[in-house]
C-alpha positions in Angstrom: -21.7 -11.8 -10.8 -22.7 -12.2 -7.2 -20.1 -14.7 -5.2 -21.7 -17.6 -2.9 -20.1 -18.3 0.3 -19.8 -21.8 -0.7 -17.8 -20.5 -4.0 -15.7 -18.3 -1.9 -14.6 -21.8 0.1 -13.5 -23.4 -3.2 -11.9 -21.2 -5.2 -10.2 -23.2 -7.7 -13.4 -24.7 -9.2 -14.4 -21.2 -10.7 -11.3 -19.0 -10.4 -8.9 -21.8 -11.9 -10.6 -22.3 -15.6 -10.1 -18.5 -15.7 -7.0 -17.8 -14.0 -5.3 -20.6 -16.4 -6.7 -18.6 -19.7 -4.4 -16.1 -18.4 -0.5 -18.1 -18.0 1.6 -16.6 -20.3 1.1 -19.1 -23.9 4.8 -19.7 -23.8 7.9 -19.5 -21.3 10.9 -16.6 -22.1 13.8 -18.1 -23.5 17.5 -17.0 -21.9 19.8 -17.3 -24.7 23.7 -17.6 -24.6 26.4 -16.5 -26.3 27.1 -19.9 -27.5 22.7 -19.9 -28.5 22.0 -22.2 -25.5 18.2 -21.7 -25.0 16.9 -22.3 -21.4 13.1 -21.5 -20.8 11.5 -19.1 -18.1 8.3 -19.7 -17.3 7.3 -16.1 -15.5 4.1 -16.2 -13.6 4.2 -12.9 -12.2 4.0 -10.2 -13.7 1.5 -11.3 -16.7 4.3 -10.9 -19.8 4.2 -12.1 -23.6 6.6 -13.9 -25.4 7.4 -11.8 -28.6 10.6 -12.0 -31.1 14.0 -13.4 -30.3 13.0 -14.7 -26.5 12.3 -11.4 -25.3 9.0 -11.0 -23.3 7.3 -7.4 -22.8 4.6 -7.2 -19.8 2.2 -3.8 -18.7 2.3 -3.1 -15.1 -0.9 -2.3 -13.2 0.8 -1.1 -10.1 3.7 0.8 -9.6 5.5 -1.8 -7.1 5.1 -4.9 -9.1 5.8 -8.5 -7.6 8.1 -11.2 -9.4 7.0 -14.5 -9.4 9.3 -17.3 -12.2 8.3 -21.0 -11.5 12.2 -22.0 -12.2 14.4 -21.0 -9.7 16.7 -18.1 -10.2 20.4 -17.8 -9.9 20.5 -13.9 -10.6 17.7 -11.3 -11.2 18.9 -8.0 -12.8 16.8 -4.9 -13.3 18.1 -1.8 -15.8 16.5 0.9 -17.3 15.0 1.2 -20.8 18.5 2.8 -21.8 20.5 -0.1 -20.1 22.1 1.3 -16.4 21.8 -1.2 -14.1 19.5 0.1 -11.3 19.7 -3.1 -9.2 21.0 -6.9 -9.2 20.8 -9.8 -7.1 22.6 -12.9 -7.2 22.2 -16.2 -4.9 25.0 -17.5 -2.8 26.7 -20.4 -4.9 24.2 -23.4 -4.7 21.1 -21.6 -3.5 18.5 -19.9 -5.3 16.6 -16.5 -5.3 13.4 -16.0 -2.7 10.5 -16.0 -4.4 8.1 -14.0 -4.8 10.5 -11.7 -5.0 9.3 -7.9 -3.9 9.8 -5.1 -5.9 13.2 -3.4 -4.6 13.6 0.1 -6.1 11.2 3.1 -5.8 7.9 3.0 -7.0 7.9 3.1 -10.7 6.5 6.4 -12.6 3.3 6.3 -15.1 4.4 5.0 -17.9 7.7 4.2 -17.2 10.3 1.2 -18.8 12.6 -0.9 -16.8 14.2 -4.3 -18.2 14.0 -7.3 -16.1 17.4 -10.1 -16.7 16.5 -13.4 -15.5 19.2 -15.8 -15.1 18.0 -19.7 -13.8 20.3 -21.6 -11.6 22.2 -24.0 -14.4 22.1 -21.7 -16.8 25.6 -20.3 -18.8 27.3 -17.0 -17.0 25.6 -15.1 -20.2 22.4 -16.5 -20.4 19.7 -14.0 -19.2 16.2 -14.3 -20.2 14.9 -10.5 -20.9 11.7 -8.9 -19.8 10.5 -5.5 -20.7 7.9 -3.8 -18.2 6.2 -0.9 -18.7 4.3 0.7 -15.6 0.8 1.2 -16.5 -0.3 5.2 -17.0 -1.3 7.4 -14.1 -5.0 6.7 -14.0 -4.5 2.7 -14.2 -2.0 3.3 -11.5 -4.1 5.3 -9.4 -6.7 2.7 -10.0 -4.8 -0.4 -8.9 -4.2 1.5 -5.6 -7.7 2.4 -5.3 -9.0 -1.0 -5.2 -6.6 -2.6 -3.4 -7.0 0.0 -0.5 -11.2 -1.1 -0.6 -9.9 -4.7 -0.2 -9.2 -4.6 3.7 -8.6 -8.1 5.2 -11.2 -10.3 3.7 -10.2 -13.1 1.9 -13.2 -13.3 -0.5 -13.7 -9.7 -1.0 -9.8 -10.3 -2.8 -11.2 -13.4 -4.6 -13.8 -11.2 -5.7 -12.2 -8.9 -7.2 -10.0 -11.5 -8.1 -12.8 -13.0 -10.2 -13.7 -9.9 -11.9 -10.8 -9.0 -13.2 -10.6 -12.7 -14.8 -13.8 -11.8 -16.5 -13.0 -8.7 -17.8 -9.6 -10.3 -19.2 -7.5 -8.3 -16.9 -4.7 -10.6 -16.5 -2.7 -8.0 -15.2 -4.5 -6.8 -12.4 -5.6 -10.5 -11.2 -2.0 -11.3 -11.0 -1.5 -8.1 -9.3 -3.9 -8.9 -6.9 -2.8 -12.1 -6.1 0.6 -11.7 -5.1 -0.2 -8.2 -3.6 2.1 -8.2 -0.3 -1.1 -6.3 1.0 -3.8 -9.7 0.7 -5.0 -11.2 3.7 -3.5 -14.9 4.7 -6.1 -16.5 3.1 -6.3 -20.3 3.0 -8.3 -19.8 -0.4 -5.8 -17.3 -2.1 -3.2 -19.6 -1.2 -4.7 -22.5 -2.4 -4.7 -20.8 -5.8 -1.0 -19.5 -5.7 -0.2 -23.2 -5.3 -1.6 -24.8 -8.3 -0.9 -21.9 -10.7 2.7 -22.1 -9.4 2.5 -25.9 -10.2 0.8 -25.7 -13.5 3.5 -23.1 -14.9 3.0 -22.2 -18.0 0.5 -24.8 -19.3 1.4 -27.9 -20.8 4.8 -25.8 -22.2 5.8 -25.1 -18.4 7.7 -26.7 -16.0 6.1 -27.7 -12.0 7.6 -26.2 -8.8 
């Protein structure tokens, strides 16, 4: 569907209805050892809550961004198998950047990598845990592909941003939103702010 300029000035009354179908239905719990359950709502990538906490996401670009409305204390990454490939931790009293880029190498079709989230005020043990899995080589190549056609132009992104909501290609619009790659858009911005407000729905907690 064809964009209007005037749409392409307000965003949020067509992207939003859209864009909020797509907030992950539930936040990931972080569990201790003593059971302490401590929710984390994870914006970007687009994951799903499944058994025991955990949280699995698919990965349309190789480089993905990490965006968690709470703030975090310590962000660990490790392979499928377990070996730590990277950690952060915040200085005592601060919190994590966010977005936070993607530090490592590019990530391979189709490969795993295990994200531990640990929000500030959370127990030493409690990690929420994430499995990603990078899209395969033709999605990959195809995330690349558009976002190279995107140039500078803040509603060519909203475009694309658009139909990728339609298609219900969460993934990808989330990828495209936080790409380090988009234009400084007032309009993309606009949007960044009230998803990061709205959290995860009603279940979420505002920045």
């Amino acid at each position: 569907m064809p964009l209007s300029p005037q749409s392409c000035r307000r965003p949020l009354a067509w992207l939003l209805p859209l864009a909020l179908s797509g907030l992950s239905p539930l936040p990931v719990q972080a569990h201790s050892r003593q059971a302490e359950a401590i929710e984390v709502c994870v914006l970007v990538p687009r994951v799903e809550s499944v058994d025991e906490g955990d949280a699995v996401g698919e990965l349309p670009t190789a480089s993905p961004v990490l965006l968690v409305v709470e703030p975090l204390r310590q962000v660990r990454i490790e392979s499928a198998a377990g070996r730590l490939l990277w950690s952060r931790r915040a200085p005592a009293g601060e919190a994590l950047e966010r977005p936070l880029a993607w530090p490592l190498a590019p990530l391979k079709p189709d490969q795993e990598v295990v994200l531990r989230l640990q929000p500030v005020g959370a127990a030493d043990d409690a990690f929420a845990h994430v499995r990603l899995r990078a899209g395969d080589a033709a999605r990959l190549r195809a995330t690349a592909a558009l976002i190279s056609t995107l140039g500078r132009s803040g509603d060519a992104w909203l475009a694309a941003l658009h139909t990728a909501l339609a298609a219900g290609d969460v993934p990808l619009a989330w990828t495209l939103l936080y790409a380090p790659q988009a234009p400084a858009s007032d309009a993309l911005q606009e949007l960044r702010r009230e998803l990061l407000r709205r959290g995860c729905g009603a279940a979420g907690s505002a920045a």
